[in-house]
Structure formats: structure tokens, C-alpha cells
py3Dmol code that shows the C-alpha trace and the ligand (Angstrom):
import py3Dmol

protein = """\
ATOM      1  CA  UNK A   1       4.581  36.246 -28.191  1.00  0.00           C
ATOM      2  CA  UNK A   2       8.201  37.173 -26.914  1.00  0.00           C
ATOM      3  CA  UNK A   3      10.311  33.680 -25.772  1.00  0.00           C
ATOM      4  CA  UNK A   4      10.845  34.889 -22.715  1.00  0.00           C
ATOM      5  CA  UNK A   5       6.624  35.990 -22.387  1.00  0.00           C
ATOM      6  CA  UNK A   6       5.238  32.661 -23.494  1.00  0.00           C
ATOM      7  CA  UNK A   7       7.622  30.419 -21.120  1.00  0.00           C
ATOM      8  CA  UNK A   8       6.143  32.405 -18.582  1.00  0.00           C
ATOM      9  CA  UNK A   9       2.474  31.763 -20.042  1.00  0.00           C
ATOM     10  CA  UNK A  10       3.246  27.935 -20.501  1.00  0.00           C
ATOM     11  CA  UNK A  11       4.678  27.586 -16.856  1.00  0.00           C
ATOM     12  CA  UNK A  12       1.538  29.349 -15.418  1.00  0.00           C
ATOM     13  CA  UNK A  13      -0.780  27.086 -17.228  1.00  0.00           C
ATOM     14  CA  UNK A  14       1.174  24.015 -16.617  1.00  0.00           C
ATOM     15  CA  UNK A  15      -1.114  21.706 -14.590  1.00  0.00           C
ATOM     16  CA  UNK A  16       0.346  19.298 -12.355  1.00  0.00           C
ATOM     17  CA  UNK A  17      -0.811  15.202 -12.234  1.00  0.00           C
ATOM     18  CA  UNK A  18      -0.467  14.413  -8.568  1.00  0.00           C
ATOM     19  CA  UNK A  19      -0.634  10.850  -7.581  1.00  0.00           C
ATOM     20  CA  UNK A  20      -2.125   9.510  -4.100  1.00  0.00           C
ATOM     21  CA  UNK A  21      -1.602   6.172  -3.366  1.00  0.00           C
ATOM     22  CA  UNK A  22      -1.848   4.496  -0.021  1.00  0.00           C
ATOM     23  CA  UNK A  23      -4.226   1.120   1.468  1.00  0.00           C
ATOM     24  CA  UNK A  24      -7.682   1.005   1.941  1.00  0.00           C
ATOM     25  CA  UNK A  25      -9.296   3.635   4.331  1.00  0.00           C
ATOM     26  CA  UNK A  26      -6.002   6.045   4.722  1.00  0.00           C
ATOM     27  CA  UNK A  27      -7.908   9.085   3.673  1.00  0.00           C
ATOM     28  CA  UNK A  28      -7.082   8.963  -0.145  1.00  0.00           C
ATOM     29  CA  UNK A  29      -9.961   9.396  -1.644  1.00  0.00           C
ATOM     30  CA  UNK A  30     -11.310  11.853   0.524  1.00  0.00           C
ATOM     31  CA  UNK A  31      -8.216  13.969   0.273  1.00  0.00           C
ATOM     32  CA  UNK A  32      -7.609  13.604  -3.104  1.00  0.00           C
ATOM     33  CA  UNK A  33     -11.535  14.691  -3.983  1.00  0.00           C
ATOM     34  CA  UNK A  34     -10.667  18.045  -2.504  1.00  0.00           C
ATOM     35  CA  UNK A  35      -7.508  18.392  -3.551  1.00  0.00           C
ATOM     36  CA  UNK A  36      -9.018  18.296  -6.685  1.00  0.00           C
ATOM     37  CA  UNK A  37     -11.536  20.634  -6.337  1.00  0.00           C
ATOM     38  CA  UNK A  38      -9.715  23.364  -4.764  1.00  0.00           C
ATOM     39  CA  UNK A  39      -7.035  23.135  -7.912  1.00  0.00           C
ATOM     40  CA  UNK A  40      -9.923  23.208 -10.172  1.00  0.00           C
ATOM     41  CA  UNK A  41      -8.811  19.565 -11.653  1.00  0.00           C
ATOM     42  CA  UNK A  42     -10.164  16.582 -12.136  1.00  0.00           C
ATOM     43  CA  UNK A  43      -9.955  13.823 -10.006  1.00  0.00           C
ATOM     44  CA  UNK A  44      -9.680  10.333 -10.912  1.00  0.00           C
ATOM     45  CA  UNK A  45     -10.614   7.790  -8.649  1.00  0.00           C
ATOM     46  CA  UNK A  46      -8.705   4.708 -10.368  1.00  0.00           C
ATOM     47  CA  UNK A  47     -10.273   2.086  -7.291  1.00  0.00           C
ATOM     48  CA  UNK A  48     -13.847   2.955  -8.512  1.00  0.00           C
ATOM     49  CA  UNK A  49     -12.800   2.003 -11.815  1.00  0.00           C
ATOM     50  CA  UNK A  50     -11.502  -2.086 -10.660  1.00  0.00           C
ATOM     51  CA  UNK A  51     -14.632  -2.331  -8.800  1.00  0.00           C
ATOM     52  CA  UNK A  52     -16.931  -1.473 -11.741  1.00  0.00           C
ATOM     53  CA  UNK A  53     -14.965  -4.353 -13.704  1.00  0.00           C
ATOM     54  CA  UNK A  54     -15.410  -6.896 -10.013  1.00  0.00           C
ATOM     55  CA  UNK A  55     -19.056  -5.899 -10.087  1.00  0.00           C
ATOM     56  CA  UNK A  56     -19.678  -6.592 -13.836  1.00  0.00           C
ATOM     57  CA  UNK A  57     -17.296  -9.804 -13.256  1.00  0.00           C
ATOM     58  CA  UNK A  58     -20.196 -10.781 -10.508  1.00  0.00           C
ATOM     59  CA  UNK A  59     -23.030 -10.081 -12.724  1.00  0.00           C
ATOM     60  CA  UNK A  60     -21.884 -12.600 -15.465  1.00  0.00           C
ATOM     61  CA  UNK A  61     -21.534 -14.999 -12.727  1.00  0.00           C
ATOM     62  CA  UNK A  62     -17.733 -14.907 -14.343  1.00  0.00           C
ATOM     63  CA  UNK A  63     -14.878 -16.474 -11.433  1.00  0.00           C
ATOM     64  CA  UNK A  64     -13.346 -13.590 -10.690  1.00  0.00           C
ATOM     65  CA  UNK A  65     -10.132 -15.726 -10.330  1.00  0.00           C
ATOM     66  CA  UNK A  66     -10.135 -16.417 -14.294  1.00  0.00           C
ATOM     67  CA  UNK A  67      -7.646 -14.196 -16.004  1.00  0.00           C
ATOM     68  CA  UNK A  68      -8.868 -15.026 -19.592  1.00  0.00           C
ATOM     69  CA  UNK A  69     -12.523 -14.744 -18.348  1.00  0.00           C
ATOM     70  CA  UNK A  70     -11.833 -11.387 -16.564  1.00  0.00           C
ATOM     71  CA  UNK A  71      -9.641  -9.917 -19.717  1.00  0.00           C
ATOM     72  CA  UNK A  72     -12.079 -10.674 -22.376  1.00  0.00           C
ATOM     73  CA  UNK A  73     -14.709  -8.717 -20.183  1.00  0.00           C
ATOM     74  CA  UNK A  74     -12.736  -5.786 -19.417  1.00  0.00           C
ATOM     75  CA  UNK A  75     -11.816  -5.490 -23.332  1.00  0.00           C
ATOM     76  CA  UNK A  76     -15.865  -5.428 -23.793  1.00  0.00           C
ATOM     77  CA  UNK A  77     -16.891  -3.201 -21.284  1.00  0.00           C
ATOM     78  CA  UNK A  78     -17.182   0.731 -20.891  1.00  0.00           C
ATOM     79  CA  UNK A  79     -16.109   2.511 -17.781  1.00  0.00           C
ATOM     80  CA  UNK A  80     -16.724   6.247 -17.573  1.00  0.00           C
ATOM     81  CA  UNK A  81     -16.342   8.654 -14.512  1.00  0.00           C
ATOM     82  CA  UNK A  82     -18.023  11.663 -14.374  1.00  0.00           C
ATOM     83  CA  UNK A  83     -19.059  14.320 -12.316  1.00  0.00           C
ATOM     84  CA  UNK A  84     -22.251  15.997 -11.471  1.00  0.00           C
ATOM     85  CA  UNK A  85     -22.490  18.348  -8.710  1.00  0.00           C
ATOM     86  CA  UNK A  86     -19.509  18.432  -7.631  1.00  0.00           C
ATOM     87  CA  UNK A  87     -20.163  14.136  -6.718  1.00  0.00           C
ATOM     88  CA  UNK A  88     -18.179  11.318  -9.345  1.00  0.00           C
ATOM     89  CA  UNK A  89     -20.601   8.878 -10.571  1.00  0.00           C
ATOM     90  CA  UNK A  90     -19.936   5.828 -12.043  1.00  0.00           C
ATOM     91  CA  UNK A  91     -21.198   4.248 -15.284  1.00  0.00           C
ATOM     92  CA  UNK A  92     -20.517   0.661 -16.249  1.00  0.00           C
ATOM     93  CA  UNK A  93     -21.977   0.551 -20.067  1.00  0.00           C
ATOM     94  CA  UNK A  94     -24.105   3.723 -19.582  1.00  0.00           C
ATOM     95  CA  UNK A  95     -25.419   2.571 -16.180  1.00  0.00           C
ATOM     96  CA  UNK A  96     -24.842   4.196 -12.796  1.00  0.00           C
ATOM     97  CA  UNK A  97     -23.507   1.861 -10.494  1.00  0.00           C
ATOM     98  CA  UNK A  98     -21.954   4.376  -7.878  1.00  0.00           C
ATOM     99  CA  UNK A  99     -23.450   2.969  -4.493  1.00  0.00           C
ATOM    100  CA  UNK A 100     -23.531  -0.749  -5.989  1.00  0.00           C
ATOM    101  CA  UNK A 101     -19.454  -0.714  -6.474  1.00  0.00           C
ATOM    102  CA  UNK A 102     -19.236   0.146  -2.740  1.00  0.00           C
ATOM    103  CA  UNK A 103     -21.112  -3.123  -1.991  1.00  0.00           C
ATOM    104  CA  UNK A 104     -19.009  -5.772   0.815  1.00  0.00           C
ATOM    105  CA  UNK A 105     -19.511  -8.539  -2.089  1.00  0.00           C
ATOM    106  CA  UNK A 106     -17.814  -5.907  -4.783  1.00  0.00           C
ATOM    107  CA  UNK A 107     -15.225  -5.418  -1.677  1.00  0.00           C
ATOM    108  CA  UNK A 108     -14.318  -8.924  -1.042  1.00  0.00           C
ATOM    109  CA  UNK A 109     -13.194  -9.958  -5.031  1.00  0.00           C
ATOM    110  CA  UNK A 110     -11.804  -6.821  -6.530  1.00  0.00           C
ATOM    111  CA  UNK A 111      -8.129  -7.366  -4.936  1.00  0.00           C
ATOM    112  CA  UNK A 112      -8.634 -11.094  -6.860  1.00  0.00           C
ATOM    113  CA  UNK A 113      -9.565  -9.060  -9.921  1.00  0.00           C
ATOM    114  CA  UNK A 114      -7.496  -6.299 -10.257  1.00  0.00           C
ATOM    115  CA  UNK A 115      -4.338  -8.645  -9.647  1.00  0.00           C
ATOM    116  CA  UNK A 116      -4.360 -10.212 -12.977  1.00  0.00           C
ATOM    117  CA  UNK A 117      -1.360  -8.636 -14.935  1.00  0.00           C
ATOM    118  CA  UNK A 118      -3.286  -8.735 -18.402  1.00  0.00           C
ATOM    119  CA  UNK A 119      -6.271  -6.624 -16.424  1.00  0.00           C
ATOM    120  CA  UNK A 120      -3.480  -4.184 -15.600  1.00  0.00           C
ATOM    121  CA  UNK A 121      -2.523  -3.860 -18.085  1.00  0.00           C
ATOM    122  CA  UNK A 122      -6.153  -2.264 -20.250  1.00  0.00           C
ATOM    123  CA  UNK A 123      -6.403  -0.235 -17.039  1.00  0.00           C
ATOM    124  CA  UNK A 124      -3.269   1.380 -17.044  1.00  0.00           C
ATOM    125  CA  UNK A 125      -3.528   2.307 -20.373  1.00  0.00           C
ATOM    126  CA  UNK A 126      -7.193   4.034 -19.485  1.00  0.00           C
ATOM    127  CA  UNK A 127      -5.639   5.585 -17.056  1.00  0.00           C
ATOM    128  CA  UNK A 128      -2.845   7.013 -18.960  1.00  0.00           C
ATOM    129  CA  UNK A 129      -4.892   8.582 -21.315  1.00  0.00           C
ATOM    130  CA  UNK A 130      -6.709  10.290 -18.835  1.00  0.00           C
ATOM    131  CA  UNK A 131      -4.251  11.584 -16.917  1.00  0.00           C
ATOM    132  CA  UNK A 132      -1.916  12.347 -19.784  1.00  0.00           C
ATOM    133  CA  UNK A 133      -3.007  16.080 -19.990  1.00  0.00           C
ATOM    134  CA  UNK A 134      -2.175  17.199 -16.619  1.00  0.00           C
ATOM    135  CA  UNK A 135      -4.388  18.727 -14.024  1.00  0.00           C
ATOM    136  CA  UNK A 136      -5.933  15.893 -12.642  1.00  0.00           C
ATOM    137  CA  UNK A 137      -5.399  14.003  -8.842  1.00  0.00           C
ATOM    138  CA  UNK A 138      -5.700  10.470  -9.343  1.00  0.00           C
ATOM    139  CA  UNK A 139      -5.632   7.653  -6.559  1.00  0.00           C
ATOM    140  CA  UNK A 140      -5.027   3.936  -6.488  1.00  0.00           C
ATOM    141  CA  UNK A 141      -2.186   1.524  -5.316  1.00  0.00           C
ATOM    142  CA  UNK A 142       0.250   1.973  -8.306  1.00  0.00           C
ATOM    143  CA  UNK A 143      -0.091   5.404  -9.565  1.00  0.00           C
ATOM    144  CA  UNK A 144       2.568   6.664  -8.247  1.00  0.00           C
ATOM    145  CA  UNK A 145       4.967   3.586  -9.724  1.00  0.00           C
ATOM    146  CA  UNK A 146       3.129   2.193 -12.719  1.00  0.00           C
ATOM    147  CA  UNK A 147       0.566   4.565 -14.096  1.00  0.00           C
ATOM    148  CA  UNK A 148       2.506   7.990 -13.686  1.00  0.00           C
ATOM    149  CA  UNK A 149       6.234   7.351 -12.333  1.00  0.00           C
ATOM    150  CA  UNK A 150       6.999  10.787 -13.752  1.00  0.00           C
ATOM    151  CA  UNK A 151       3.884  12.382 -12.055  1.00  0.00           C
ATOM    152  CA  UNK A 152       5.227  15.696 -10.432  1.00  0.00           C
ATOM    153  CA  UNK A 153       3.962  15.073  -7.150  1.00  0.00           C
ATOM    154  CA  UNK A 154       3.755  11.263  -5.488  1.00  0.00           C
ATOM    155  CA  UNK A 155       1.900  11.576  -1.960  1.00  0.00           C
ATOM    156  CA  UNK A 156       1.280   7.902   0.035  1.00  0.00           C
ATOM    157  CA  UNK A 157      -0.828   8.393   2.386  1.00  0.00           C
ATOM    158  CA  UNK A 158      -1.038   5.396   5.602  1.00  0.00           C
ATOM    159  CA  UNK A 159      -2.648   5.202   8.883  1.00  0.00           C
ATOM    160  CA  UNK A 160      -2.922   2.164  11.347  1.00  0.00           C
ATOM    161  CA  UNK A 161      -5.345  -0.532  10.477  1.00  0.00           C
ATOM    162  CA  UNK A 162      -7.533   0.142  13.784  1.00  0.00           C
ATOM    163  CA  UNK A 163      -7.981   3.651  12.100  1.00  0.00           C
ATOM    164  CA  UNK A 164      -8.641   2.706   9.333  1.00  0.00           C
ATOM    165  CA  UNK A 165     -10.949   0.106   9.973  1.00  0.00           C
ATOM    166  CA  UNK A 166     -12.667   2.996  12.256  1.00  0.00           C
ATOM    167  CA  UNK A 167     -13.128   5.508   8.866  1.00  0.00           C
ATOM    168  CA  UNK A 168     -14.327   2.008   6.607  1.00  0.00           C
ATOM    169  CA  UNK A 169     -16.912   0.926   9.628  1.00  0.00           C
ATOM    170  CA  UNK A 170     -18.505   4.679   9.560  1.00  0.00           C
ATOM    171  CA  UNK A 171     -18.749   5.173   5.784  1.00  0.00           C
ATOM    172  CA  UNK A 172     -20.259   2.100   5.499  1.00  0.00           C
ATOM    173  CA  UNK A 173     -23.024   2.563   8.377  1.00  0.00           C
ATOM    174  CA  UNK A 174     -23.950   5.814   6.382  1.00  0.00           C
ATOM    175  CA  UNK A 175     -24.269   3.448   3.321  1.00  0.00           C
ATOM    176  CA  UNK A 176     -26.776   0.774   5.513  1.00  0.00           C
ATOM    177  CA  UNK A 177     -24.279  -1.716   5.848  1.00  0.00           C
ATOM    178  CA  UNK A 178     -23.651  -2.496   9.749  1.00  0.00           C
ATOM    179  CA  UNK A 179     -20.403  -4.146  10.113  1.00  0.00           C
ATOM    180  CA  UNK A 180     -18.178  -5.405  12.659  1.00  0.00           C
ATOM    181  CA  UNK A 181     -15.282  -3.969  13.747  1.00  0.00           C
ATOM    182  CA  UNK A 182     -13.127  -7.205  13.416  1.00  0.00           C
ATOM    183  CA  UNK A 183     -14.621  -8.089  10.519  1.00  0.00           C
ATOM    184  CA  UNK A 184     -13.431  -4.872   8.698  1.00  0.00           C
ATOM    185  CA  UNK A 185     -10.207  -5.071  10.142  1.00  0.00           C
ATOM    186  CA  UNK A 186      -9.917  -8.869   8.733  1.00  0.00           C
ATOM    187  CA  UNK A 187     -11.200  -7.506   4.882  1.00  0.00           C
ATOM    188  CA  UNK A 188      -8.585  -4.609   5.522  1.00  0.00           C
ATOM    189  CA  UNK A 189      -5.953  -6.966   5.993  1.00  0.00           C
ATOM    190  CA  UNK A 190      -6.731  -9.684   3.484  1.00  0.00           C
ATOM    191  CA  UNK A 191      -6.964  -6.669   0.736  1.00  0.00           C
ATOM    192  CA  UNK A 192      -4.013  -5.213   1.438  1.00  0.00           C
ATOM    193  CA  UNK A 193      -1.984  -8.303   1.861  1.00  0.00           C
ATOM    194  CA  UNK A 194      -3.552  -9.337  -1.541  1.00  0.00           C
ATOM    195  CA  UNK A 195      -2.586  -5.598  -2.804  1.00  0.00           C
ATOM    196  CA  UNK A 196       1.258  -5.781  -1.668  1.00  0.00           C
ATOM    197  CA  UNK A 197       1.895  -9.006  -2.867  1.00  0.00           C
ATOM    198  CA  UNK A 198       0.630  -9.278  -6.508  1.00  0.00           C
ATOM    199  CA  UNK A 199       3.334  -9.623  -9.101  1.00  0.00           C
ATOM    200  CA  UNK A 200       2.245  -6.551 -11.631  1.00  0.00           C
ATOM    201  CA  UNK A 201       1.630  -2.854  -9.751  1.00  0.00           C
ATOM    202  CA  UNK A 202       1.364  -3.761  -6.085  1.00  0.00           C
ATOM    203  CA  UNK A 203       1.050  -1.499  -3.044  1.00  0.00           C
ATOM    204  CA  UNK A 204       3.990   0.080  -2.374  1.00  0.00           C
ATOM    205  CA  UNK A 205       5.254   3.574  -1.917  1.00  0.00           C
ATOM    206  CA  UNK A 206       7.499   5.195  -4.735  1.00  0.00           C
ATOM    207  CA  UNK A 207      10.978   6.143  -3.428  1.00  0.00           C
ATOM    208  CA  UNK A 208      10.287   9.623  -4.456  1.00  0.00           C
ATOM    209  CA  UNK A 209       6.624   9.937  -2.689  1.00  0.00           C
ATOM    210  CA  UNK A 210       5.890  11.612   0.257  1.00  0.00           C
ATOM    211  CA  UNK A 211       4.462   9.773   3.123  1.00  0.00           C
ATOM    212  CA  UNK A 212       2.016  11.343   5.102  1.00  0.00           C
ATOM    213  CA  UNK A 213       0.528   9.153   7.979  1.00  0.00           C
ATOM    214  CA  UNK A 214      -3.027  10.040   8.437  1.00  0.00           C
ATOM    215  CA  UNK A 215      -3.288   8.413  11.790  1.00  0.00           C
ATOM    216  CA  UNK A 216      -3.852  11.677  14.199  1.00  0.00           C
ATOM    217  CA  UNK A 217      -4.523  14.023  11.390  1.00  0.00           C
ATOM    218  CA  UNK A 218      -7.892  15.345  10.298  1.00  0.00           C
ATOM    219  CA  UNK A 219      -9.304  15.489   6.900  1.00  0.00           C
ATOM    220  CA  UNK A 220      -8.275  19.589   6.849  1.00  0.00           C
ATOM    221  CA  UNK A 221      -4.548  19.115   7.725  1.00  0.00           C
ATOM    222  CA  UNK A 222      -4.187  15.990   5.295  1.00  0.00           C
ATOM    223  CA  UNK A 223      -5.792  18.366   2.562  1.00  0.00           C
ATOM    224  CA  UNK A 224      -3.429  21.126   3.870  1.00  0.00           C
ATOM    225  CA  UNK A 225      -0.681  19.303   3.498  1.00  0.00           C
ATOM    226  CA  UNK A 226      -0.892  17.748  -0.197  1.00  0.00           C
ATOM    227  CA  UNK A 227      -2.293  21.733  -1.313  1.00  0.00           C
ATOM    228  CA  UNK A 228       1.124  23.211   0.220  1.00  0.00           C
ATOM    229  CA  UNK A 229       3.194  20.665  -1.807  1.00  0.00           C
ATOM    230  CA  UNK A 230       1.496  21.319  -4.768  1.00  0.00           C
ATOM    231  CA  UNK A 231       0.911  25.286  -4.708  1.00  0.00           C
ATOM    232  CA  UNK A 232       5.079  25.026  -4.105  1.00  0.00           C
ATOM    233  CA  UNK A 233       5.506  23.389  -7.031  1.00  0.00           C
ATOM    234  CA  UNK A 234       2.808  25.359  -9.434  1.00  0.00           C
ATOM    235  CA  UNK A 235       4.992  28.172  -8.016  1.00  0.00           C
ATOM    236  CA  UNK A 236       8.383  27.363  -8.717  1.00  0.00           C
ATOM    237  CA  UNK A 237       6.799  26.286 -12.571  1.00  0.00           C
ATOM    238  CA  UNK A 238       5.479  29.932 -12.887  1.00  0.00           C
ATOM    239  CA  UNK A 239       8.909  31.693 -11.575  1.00  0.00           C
TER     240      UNK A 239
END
"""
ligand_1 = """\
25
LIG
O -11.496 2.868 -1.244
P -10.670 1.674 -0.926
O -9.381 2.076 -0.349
O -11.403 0.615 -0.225
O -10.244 0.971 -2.236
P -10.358 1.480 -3.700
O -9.402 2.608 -3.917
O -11.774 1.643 -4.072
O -9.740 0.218 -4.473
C -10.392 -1.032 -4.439
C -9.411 -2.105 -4.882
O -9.064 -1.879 -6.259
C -8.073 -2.188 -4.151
O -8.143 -2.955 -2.970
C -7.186 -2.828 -5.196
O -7.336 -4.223 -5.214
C -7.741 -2.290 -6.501
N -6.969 -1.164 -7.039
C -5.810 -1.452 -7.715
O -5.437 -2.606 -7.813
N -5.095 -0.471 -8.308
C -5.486 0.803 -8.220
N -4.778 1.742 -8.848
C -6.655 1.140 -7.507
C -7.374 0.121 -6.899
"""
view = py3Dmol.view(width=600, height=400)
view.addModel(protein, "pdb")
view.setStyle({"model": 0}, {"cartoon": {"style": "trace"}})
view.addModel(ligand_1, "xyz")
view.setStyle({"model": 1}, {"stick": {}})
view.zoomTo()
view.show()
């Protein structure tokens, strides 16, 4: 192939890692899913993977507040995402714990689990390798600063806690759990406090990331907005 034939072959095919990080219930997930899907790449939902750990953690009757405890469990356990139908499942060991990781005990201690530094650490690395191929949306609370600070496209996505609390209350009703408002809000604000203030990969937005505040905006225009950013850069690779 000419030089000048297969640069333009390798900067058609390059495939982007786009990070999405933002607090609990700002649309991440959701956007990130579809993001995903309309690019054709595969999106890795980093949060499912700390509360497969939590959940295992609370099946050992482990505390979730012991770091050696916690480590020498992650190091011995297998977490695996995949996809069937167009849905992620979960496995933890080979079994599919998708709706259990959702669970308001699962909730409450994976902040307390996924702040130990040594935990992190084995995560990180899983979710380096990956990611490390390209083509693939991944979401979490460091991705964007610890995981992939090179990723070409940082999004941080926010929205006010009232909102938020609003999106968590409804998702959970359609997963039988009736909760109260103010009790949502008060989990929402414990986890994120507990998320912004751990030493290793807190909560924060990257200097280079865009913020998009999800507030007022509807699933469509947040998906809009992330797909324009990253067709412009696919582009601008391919010219
Ligand atoms: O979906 P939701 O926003 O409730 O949270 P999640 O993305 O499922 O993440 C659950 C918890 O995992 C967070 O509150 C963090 O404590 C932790 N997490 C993290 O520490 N780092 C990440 N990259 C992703 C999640």
C-alpha cells in the first residue's frame, strides 16, 4: 500500500476511547450505552464492575471497610461484562449478577469499597486492558483522569441532585424497589461526597473534559451532543 494510501486507511479505522465520567444519576450510563451502540463500540460500564466486587465483598460477610480483606478478594475473583442482545450482563465467577449489583445494600458500600487505593489499583489495570484497543465508551468517576488521561474525548456529564435523585427514584421503581425521595437524595449525597473525597481517583472533572449539564436536557440531545464531538473528531482523523 502507497504511504500516503495506508495513513488514510489507518486514520479511517482509528477508533476513538471516549471517557464519560460524572456522579451518580447524571445520565452516564444511559448516554454512554448508546453512544456506544450507534459507533458500533463497546461500552464499558466500569461502576458495574466495583459493585460486582461490593456484592461479592457482602457475600463473604467480608467488612467492606478492610483494605487487605477487600484486595485479597478482588485478586481472586473474575469479573466479565458481556453483551447479549444488545443488554450488558454481568458475571461475577461465571454467575449473572446483573439486577443483584443494582441492589440499595450493593448501593450503600461500594463508595467504601472502591475507595481503597490497592482496589484501584487491580481495577485500573482491568480496565486498561480493555480499553487499550480503542473503540470502546467507558464510564466511571476517574476515567477520564486515571484510567485513560490520554483518551481522545473526556465528556463529564452533571445535573442537580433533585434531578438526579428524580432519574435514581424511577429506575429503581421499575426494578421493585420503592424509595423515598429524601432518602435517595441523602445516598446521592453521601456517595458522591465519599466519591470526591477519596485520596486515589476521585470524582472530579479532567481539565480537558467537556462538561455537559444534563439538568434540562433529554436523553436524545445528551446522546446528540457526545455523537457530534466524536463524529468531529473520527473526521478530522480520516482527513
Ligand atoms: O450508576 P451510578 O451512577 O449509581 O454508579 P455506578 O457508575 O454504578 O458506580 C457505583 C460506584 O462505583 C460509585 O459510586 C463509585 O464509588 C464506584 N466507581 C468508582 O469508584 N470508579 C469508577 N470508575 C466507577 C465507579
Amino acid at each position: 500500500m502507497k504511504k500516503e494510501m495506508s495513513w488514510l486507511f489507518e486514520g479511517f479505522m482509528r477508533k476513538l476511547i471516549i471517557a464519560i465520567d460524572g456522579p451518580a444519576g447524571s445520565g452516564k450510563s444511559t448516554t454512554a450505552k448508546l453512544v456506544a451502540q450507534k459507533l458500533g463500540y463497546l461500552y464499558i460500564d466500569t461502576g458495574a464492575m466495583y459493585r460486582a466486587l461490593t456484592l461479592k465483598v457482602i457475600e463473604l460477610g467480608i467488612d467492606p471497610g478492610d483494605e487487605e480483606e477487600v484486595i485479597k478478594v478482588t485478586r481472586d475473583t473474575k469479573i466479565e461484562l458481556l453483551y447479549e442482545n444488545g443488554d450488558l450482563r454481568v458475571l461475577l465467577d461465571g454467575r449473572d449478577v446483573t439486577e443483584k449489583i443494582r441492589s440499595p445494600e450493593v448501593t450503600s458500600l461500594v463508595s467504601v469499597v472502591s475507595a481503597h487505593p490497592k482496589v484501584r489499583d487491580e481495577m485500573v489495570k482491568k480496565q486498561r486492558e480493555l480499553g487499550k484497543n480503542g473503540g470502546v465508551v467507558m464510564d466511571g468517576r476517574d476515567i477520564g483522569t486515571v484510567v485513560f488521561p490520554d483518551a481522545d474525548l473526556k465528556i463529564f456529564m452533571s445535573a442537580d441532585v433533585k434531578e438526579r435523585a428524580k432519574r435514581r427514584q424511577k429506575e429503581m421503581k421499575e426494578q421493585g424497589f420503592d424509595v423515598d425521595i429524601d432518602e435517595i437524595i441523602n445516598e446521592i449525597e453521601e456517595r458522591d461526597r465519599l466519591d470526591s473525597t477519596r485520596e486515589v481517583g476521585p470524582l472530579k472533572k479532567a481539565d480537558d473534559a467537556f462538561e455537559i449539564d444534563t439538568t434540562n436536557l433529554t436523553i436524545d440531545e445528551q446522546v446528540e451532543i457526545v455523537l457530534r464531538k466524536a463524529y468531529e473528531l473520527i473526521n478530522q482523523n480520516s482527513n
